[in-house]
C-alpha positions as protocol buffer text, in pm:
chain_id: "A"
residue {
  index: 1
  type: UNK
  ca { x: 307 y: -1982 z: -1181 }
}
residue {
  index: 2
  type: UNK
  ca { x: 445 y: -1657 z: -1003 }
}
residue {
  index: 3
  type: UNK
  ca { x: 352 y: -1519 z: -714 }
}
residue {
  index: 4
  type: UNK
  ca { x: 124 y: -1246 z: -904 }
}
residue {
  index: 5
  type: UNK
  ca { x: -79 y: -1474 z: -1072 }
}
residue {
  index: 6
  type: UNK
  ca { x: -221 y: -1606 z: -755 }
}
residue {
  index: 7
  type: UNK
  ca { x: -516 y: -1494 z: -568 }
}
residue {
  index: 8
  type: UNK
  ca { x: -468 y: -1368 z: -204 }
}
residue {
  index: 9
  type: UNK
  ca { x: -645 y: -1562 z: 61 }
}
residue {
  index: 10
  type: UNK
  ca { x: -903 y: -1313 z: 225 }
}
residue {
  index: 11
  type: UNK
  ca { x: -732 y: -1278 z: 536 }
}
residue {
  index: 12
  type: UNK
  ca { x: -400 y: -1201 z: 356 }
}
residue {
  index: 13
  type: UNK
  ca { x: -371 y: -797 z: 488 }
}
residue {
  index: 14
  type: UNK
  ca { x: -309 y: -558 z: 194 }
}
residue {
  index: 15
  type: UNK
  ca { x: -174 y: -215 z: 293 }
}
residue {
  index: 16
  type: UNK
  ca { x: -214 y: 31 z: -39 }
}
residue {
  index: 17
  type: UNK
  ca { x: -8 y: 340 z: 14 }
}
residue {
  index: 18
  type: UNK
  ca { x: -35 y: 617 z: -225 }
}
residue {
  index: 19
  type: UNK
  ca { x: 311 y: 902 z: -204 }
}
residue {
  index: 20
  type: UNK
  ca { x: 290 y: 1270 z: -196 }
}
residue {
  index: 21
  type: UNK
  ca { x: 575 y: 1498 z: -113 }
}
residue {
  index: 22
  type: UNK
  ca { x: 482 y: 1517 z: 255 }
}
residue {
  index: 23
  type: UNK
  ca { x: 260 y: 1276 z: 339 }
}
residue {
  index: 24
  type: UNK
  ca { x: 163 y: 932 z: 248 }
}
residue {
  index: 25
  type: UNK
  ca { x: -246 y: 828 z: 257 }
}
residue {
  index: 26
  type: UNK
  ca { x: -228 y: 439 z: 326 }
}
residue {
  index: 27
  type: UNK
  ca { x: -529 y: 174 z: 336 }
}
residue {
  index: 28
  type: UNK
  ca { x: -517 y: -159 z: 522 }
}
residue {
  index: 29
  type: UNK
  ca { x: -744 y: -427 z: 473 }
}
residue {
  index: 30
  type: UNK
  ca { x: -786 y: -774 z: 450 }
}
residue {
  index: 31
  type: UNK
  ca { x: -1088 y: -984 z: 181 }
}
residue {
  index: 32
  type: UNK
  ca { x: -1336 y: -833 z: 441 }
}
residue {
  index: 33
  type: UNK
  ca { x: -1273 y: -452 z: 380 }
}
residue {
  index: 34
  type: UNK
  ca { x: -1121 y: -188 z: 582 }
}
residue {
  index: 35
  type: UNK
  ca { x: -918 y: -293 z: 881 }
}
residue {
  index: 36
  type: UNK
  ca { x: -860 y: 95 z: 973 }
}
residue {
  index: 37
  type: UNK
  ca { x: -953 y: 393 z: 867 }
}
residue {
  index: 38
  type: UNK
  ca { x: -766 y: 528 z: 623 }
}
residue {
  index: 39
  type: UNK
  ca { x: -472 y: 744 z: 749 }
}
residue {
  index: 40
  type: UNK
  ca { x: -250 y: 1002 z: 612 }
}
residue {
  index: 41
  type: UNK
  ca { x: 146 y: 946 z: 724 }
}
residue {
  index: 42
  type: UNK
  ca { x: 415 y: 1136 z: 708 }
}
residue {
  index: 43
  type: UNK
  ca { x: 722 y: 1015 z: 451 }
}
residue {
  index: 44
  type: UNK
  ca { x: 987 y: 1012 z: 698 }
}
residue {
  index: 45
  type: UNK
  ca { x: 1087 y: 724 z: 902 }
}
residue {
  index: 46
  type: UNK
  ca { x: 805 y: 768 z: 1160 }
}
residue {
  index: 47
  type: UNK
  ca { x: 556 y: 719 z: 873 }
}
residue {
  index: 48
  type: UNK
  ca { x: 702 y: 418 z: 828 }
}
residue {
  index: 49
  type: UNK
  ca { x: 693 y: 299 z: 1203 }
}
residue {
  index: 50
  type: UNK
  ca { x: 301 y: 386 z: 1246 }
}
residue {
  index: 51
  type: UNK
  ca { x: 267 y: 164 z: 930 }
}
residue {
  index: 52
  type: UNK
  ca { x: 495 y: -74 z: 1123 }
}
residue {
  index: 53
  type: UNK
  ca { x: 213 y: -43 z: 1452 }
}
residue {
  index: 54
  type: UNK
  ca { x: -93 y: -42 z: 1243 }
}
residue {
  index: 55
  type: UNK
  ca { x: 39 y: -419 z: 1064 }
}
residue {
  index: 56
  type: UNK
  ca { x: 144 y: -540 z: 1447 }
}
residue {
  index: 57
  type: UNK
  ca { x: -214 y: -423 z: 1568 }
}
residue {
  index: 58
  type: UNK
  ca { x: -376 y: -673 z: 1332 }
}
residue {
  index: 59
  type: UNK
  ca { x: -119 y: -970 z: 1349 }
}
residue {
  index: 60
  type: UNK
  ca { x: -14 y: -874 z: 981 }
}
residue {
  index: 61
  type: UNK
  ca { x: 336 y: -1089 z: 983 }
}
residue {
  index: 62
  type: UNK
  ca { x: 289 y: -1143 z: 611 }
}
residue {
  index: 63
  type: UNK
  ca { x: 143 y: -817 z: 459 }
}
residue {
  index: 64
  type: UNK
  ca { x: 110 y: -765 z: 80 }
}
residue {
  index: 65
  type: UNK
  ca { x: 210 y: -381 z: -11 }
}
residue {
  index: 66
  type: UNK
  ca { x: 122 y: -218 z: -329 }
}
residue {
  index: 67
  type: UNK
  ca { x: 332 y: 110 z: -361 }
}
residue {
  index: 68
  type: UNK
  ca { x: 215 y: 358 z: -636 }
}
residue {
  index: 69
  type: UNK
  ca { x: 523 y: 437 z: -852 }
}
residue {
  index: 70
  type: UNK
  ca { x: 495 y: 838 z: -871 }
}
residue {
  index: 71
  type: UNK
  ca { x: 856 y: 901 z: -1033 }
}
residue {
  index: 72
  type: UNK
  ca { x: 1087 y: 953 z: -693 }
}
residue {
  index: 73
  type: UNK
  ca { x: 813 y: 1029 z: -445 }
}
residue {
  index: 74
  type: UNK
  ca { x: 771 y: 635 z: -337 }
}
residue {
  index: 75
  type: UNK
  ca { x: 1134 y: 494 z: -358 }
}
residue {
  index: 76
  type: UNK
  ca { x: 1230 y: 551 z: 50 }
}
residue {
  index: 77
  type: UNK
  ca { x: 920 y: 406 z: 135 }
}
residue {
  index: 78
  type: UNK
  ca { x: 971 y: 82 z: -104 }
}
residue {
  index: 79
  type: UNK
  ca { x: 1301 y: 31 z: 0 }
}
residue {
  index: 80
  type: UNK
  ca { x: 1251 y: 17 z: 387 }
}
residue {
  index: 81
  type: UNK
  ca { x: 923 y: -185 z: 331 }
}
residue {
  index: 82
  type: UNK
  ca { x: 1131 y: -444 z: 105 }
}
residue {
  index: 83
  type: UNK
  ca { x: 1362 y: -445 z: 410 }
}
residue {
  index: 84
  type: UNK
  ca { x: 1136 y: -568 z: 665 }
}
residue {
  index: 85
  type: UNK
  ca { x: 881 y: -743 z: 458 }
}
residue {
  index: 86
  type: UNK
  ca { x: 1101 y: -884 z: 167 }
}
residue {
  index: 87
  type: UNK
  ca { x: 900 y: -1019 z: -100 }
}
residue {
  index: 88
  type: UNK
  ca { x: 584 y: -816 z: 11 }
}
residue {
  index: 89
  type: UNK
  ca { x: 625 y: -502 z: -228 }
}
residue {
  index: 90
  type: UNK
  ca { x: 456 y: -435 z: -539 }
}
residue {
  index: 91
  type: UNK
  ca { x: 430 y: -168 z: -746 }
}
residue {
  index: 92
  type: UNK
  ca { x: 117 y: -18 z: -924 }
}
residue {
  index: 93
  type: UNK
  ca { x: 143 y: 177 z: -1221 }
}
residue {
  index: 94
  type: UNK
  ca { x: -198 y: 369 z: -1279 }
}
residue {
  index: 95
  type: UNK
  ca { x: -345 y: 573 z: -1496 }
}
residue {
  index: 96
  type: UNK
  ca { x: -664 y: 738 z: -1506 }
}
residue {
  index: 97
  type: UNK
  ca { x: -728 y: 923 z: -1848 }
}
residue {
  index: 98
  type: UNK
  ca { x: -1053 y: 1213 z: -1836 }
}
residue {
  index: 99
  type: UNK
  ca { x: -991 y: 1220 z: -1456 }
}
residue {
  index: 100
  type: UNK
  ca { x: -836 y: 1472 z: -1228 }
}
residue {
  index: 101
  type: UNK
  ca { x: -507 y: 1397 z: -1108 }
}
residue {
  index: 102
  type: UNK
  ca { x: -498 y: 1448 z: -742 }
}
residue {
  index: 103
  type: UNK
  ca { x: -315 y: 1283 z: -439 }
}
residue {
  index: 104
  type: UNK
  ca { x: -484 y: 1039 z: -203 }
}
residue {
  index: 105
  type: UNK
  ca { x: -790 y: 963 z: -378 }
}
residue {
  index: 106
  type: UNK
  ca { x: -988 y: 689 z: -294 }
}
residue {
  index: 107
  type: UNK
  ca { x: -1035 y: 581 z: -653 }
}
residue {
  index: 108
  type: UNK
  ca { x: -611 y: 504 z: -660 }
}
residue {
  index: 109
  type: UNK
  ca { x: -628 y: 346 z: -372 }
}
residue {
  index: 110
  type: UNK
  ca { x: -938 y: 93 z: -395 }
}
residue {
  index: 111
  type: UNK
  ca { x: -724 y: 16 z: -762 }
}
residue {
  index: 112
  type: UNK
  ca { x: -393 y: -68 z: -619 }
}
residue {
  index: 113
  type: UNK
  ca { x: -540 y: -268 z: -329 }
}
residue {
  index: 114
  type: UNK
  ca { x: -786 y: -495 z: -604 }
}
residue {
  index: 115
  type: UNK
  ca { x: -472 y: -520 z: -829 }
}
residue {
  index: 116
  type: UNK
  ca { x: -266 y: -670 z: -554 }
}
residue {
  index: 117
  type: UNK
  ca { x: -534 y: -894 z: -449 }
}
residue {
  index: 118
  type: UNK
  ca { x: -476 y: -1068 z: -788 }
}
């Protein structure tokens, strides 16, 4: 069985990021909810090192990432996550037909952080 068809154990941390040109809104949590407020950081490199303090914060050795694919807006991000976390990345392909598409919404996120769960 691969590594998707198994469930996460609860305390596994998920971090769901969702790209924009600018800015990146990213969730962390774990089977018990929220570990953080959800933040908004920026795409370049130091987005990447908060992300890198918020996982270090919360012992989160082993995250699980699921990266929105939103055409070339997420590929820096993947790449440098796949760096330090190999193995930890997926991507989430969504789709919400009769809804509004718009950045950062909570409805994206709570989706790619179940469908990593899985």
């Amino acid at each position: 069985m691969s590594m998707l068809g198994v469930a996460l154990d609860p305390a596994t941390v998920i971090v769901a990021v969702d790209p924009g040109k600018v800015l990146n809104r990213v969730w962390v949590s774990n089977g018990a909810g929220l570990l953080a407020e959800p933040v908004s950081l920026p795409v370049s490199r130091e987005g990447v090192h908060v992300l890198e303090r918020l996982l270090a914060e919360r012992d989160a050795a082993e995250p699980v990432i699921a990266v929105e694919a939103t055409g070339d807006l997420h590929r820096s991000w993947v790449s440098e996550l796949e760096r330090r976390h190999p193995g930890s990345v997926r991507m989430s392909r969504r789709r919400k037909p009769g809804l509004r598409e718009c950045n950062w919404d909570r409805h994206g996120l709570r989706q790619m952080t179940a469908t990593a769960r899985r």
